[in-house]
VOPAGU-2260 file (C-alpha; in pm, 1 decimal, decimal comma):
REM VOPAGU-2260
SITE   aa  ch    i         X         Y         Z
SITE  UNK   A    0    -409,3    1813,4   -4533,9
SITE  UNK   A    1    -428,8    2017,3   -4241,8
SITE  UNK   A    2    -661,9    1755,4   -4078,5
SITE  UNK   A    3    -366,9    1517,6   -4136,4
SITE  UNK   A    4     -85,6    1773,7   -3960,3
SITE  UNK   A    5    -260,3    1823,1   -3658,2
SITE  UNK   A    6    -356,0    1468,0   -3607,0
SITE  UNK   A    7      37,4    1379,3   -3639,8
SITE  UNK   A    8     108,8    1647,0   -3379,6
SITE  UNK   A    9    -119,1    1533,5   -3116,0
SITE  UNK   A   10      46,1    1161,4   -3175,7
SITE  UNK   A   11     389,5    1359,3   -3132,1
SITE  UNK   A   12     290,1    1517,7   -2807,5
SITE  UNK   A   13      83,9    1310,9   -2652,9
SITE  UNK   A   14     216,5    1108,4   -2349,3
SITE  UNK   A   15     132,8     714,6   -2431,2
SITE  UNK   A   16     129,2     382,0   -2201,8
SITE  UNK   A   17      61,2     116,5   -2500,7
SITE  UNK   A   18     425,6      61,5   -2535,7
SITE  UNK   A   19     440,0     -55,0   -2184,1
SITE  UNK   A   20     557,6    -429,3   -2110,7
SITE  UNK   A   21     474,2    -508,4   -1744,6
SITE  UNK   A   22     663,5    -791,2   -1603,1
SITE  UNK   A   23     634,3    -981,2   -1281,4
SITE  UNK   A   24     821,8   -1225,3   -1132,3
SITE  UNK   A   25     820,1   -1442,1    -731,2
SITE  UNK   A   26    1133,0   -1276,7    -541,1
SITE  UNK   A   27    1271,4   -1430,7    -255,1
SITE  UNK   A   28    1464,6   -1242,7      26,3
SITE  UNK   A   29    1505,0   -1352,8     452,1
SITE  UNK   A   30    1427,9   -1210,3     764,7
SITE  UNK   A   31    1522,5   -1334,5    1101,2
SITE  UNK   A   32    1629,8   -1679,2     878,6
SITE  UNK   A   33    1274,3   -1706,7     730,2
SITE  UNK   A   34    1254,3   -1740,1     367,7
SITE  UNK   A   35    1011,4   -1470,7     227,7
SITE  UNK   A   36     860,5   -1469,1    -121,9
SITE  UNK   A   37     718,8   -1141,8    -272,2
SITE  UNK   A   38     558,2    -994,1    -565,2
SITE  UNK   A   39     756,1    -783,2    -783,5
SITE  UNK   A   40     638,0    -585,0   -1100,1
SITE  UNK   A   41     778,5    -331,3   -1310,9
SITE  UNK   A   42     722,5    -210,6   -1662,5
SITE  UNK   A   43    1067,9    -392,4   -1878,4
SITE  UNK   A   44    1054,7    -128,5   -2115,1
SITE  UNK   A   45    1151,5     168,1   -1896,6
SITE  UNK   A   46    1575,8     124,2   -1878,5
SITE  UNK   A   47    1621,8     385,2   -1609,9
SITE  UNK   A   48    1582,3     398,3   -1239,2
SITE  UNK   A   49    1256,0     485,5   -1117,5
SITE  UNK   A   50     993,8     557,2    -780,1
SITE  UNK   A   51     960,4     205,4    -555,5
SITE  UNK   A   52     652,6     157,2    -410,5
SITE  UNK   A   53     595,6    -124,3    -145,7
SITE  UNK   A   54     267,5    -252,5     -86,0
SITE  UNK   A   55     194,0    -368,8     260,5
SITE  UNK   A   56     -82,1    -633,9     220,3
SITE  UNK   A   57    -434,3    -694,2     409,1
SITE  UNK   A   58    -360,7    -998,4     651,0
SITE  UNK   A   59    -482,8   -1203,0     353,4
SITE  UNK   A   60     -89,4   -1207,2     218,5
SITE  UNK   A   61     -11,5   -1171,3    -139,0
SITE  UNK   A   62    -343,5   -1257,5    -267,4
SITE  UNK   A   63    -475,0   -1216,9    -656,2
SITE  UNK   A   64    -609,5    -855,4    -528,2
SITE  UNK   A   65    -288,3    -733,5    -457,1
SITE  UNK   A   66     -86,9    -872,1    -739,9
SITE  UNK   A   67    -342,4    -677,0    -949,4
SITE  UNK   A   68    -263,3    -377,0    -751,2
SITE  UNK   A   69      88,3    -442,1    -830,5
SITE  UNK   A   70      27,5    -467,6   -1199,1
SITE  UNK   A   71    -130,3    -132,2   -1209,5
SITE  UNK   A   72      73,0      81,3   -1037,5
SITE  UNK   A   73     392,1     -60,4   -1276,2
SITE  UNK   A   74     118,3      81,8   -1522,1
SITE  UNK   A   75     233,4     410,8   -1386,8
SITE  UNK   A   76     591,7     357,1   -1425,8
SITE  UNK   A   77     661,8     235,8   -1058,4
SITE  UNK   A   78     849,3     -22,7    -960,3
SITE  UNK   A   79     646,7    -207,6    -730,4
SITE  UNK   A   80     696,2    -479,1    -453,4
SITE  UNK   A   81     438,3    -673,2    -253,1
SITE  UNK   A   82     545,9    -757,6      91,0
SITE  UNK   A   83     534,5   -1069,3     230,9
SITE  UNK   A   84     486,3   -1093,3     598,9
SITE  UNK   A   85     429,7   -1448,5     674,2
SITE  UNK   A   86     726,7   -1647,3     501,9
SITE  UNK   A   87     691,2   -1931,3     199,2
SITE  UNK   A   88     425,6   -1689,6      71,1
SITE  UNK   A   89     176,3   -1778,7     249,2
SITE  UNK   A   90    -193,3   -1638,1     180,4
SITE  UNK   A   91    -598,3   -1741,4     292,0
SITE  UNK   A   92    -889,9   -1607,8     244,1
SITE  UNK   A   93   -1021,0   -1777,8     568,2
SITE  UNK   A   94   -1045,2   -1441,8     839,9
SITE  UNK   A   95    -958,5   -1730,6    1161,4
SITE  UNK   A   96    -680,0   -1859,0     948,6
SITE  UNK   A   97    -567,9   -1499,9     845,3
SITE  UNK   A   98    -602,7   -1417,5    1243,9
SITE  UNK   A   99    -343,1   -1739,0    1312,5
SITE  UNK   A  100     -97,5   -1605,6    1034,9
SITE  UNK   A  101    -115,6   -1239,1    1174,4
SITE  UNK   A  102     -92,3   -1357,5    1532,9
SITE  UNK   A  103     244,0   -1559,2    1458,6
SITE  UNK   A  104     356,0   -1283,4    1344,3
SITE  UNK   A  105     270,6    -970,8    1541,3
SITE  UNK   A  106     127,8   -1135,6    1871,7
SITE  UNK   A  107     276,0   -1052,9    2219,3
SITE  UNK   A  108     641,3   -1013,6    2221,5
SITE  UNK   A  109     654,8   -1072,9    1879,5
SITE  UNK   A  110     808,2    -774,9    1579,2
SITE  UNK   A  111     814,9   -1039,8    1293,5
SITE  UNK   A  112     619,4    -844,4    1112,6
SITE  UNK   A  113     804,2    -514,6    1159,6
SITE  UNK   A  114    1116,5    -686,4    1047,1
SITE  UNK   A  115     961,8    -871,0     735,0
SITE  UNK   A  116     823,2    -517,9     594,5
SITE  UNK   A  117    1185,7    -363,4     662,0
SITE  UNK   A  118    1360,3    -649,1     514,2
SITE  UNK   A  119    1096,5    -628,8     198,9
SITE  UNK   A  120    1155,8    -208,9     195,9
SITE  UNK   A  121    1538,7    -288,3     212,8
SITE  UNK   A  122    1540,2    -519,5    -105,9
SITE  UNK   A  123    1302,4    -299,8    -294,7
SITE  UNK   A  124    1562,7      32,0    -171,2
SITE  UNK   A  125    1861,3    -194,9    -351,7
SITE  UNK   A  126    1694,0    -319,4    -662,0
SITE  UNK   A  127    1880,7    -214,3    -987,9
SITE  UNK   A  128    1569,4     -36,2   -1117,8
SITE  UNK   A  129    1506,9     162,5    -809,3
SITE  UNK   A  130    1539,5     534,9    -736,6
SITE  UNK   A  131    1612,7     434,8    -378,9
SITE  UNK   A  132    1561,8     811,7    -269,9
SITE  UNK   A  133    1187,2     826,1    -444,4
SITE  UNK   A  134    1009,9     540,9    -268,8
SITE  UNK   A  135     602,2     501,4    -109,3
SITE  UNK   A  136     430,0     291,4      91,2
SITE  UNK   A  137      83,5     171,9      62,9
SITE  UNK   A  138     -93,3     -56,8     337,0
SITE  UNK   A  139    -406,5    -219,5     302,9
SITE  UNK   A  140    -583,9    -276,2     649,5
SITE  UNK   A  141    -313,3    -478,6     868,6
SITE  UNK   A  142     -36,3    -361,7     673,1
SITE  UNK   A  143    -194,6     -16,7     619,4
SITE  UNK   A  144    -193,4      42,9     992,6
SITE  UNK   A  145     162,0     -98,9    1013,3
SITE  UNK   A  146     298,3     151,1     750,7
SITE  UNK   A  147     156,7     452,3     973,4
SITE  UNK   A  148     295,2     309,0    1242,8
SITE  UNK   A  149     636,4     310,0    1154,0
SITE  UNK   A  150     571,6     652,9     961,1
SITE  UNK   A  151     469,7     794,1    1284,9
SITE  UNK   A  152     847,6     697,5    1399,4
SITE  UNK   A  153    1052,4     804,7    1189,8
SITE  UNK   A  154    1009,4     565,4     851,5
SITE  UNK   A  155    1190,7     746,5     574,1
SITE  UNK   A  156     988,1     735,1     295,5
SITE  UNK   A  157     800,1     996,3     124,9
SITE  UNK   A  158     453,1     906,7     145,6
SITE  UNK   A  159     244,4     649,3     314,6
SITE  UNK   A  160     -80,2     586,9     198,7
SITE  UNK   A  161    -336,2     374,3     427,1
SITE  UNK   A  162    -609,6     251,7     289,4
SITE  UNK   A  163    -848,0     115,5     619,1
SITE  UNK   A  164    -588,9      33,0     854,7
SITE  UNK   A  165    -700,1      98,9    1194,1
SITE  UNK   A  166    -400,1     315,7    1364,1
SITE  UNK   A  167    -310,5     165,7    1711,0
SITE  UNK   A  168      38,2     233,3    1756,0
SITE  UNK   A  169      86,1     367,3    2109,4
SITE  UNK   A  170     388,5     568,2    2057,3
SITE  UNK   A  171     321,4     930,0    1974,0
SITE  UNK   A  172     497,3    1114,2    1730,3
SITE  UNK   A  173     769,1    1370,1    1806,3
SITE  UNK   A  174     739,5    1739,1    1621,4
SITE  UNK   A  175     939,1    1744,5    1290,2
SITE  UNK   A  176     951,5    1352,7    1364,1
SITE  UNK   A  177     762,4    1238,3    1062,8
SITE  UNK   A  178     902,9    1257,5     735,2
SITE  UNK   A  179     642,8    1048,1     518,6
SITE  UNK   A  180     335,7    1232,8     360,7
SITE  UNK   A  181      46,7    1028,7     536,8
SITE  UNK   A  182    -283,6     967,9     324,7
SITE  UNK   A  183    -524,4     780,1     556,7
SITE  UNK   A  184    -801,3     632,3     359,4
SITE  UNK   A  185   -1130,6     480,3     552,2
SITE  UNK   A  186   -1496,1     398,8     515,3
SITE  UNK   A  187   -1702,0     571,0     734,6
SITE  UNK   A  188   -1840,2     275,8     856,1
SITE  UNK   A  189   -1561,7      78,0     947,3
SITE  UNK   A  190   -1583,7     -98,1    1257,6
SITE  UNK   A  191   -1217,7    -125,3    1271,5
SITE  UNK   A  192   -1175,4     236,5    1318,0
SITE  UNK   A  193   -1390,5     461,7    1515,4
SITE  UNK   A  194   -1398,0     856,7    1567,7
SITE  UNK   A  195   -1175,4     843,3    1845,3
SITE  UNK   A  196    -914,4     665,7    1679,1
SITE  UNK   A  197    -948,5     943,8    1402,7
SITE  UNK   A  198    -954,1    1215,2    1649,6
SITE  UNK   A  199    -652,2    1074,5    1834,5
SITE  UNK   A  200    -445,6    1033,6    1516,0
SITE  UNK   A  201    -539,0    1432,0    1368,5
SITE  UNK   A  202    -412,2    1561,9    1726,1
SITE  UNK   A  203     -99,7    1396,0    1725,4
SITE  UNK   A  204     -32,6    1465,6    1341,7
SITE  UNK   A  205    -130,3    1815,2    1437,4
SITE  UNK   A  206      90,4    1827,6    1700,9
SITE  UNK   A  207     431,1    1672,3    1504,7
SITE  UNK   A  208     360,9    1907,6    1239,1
SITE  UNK   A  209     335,8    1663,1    1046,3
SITE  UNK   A  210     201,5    1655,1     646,6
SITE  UNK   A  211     -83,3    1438,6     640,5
SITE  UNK   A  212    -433,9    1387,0     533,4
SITE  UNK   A  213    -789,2    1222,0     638,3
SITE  UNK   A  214   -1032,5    1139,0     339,0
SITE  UNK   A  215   -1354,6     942,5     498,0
SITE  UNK   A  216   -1573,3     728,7     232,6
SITE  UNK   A  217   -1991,5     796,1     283,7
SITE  UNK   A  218   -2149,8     438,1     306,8
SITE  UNK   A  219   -1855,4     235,4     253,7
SITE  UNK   A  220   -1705,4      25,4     507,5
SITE  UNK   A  221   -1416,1    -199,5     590,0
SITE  UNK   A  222   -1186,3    -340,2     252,8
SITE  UNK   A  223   -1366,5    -143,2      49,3
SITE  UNK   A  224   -1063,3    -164,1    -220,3
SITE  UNK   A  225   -1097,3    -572,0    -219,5
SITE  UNK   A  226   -1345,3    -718,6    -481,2
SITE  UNK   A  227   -1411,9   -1016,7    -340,2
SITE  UNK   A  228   -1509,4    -908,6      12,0
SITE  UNK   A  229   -1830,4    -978,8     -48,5
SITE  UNK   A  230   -1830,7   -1303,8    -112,5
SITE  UNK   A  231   -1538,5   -1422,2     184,9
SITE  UNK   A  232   -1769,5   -1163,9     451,6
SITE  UNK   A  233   -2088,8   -1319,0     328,2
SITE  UNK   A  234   -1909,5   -1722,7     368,2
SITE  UNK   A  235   -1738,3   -1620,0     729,9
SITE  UNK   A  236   -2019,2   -1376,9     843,1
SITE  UNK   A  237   -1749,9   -1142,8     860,7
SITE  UNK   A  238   -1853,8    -802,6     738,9
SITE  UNK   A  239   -1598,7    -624,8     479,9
SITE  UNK   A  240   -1725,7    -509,9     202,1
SITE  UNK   A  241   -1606,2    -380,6    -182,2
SITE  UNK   A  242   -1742,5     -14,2    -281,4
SITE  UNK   A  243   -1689,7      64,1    -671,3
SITE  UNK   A  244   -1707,8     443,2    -648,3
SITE  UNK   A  245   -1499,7     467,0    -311,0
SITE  UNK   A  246   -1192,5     197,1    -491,0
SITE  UNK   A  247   -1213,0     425,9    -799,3
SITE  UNK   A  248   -1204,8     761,5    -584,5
SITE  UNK   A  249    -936,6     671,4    -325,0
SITE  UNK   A  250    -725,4     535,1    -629,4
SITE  UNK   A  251    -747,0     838,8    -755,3
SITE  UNK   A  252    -623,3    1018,2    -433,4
SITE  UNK   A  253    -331,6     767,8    -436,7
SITE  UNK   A  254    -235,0     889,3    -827,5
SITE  UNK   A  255    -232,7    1283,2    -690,5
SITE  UNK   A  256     -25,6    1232,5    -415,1
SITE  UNK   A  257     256,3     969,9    -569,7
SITE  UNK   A  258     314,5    1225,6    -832,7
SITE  UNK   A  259     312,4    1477,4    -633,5
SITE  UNK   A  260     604,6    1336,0    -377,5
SITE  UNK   A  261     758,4    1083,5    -608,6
């Protein structure tokens, strides 16, 4: 019997996730007159507003990898939005086609894609479901470095979380400037980002007083959180490449410091 009472007490107080429904749906918004289509997931049984999180995607666009990033972190109870930075929706897993896309987008003279990820963070702030004071960023590669950017100026947000994005922004933060939490996430042999780069980016943090931290991955290198860079850097003779243990650890990271801020 007593077996029995405690066993009905831990169901009682123990938090649970199996009721969950995650939804997802194609949502359209514009920037600049372009027609943008992004990822949106959310769990449909949670009523009340709730912590946004945009995800700024790898110059692949909104592939399968980050939809399935999507879909867990509306695990957690977030809302969650995928950016999309190159209009219609567009995505490749072809690096000289990705190049083309970013290009278009962020070449010389161009701030496309500044204005498609504030155009995606403005319709994720005004969704029904969203605590639009409670909202994160996280950036894979391209978009990672993006998000730090614009946290470096001013975005306010409370954390940004980059996971390999080089940092090449040229503006430098002012003191009590940066209002974001910055978690910058990197392989330590990425040949996107070198120890200057690092050094550069601690001194300036440093400097703005700003909250932030550096965690560097032993023996992992660039998109390290993508499954399938193996194969595309092995077909492209591009080298990125997926590490299980540094995906699972960073992941965790990113879990510590959204409930921490959020």
């Amino acid at each position: 019997m007593k077996t029995i009472f405690f066993a009905l007490i831990i169901l009682l107080v123990t938090p649970s996730t199996s009721f969950a429904k995650i939804e997802s749906l194609s949502l359209n918004y514009k920037s600049q007159n372009k027609k943008h289509i992004g990822f949106l997931a959310w769990d449909s049984q949670k009523k009340s507003k709730r912590p946004g999180i945009l995800i700024a995607p790898e110059w692949w666009g909104i592939n399968s990898d980050m939809k399935a990033k999507a879909l867990k972190l509306a695990q957690l109870g977030y809302v969650v939005l995928v950016a999309d930075f190159y209009g219609q929706g567009l995505t490749t897993d072809n690096p000289d086609q990705a190049g083309k896309y970013l290009d278009s987008i962020q070449g010389k003279n161009k701030r496309m894609a500044t204005t498609a990820f504030m155009s995606a963070l403005f319709k994720l702030k005004n969704h029904k479901l969203v605590n639009s004071k409670k909202i994160a960023i996280i950036g894979y590669s391209f978009g990672g470095g993006l998000a730090t950017d614009l946290a470096r100026n001013g975005l306010d947000v409370k954390a940004v979380i980059n996971f390999h994005g080089a940092v090449l922004g040229k503006k430098t933060a002012r003191p009590g400037f940066v209002k974001a939490h910055i978690l910058w996430l990197k392989g330590e042999h990425d040949s996107f980002i070198d120890k200057k780069m690092e050094d550069n980016f601690r001194k300036e943090m440093t400097k703005a007083h700003a909250k932030f931290k550096i965690i560097t991955y032993k023996d992992t290198f660039h998109s390290f959180t993508f499954k399938d860079a193996d194969r595309i850097g092995k077909k492209h003779n591009f080298f990125i490449k997926y590490h299980p243990l540094s995906d699972k650890q960073s992941w965790n990271q990113t879990k510590l410091l959204l409930k921490r801020v959020l």
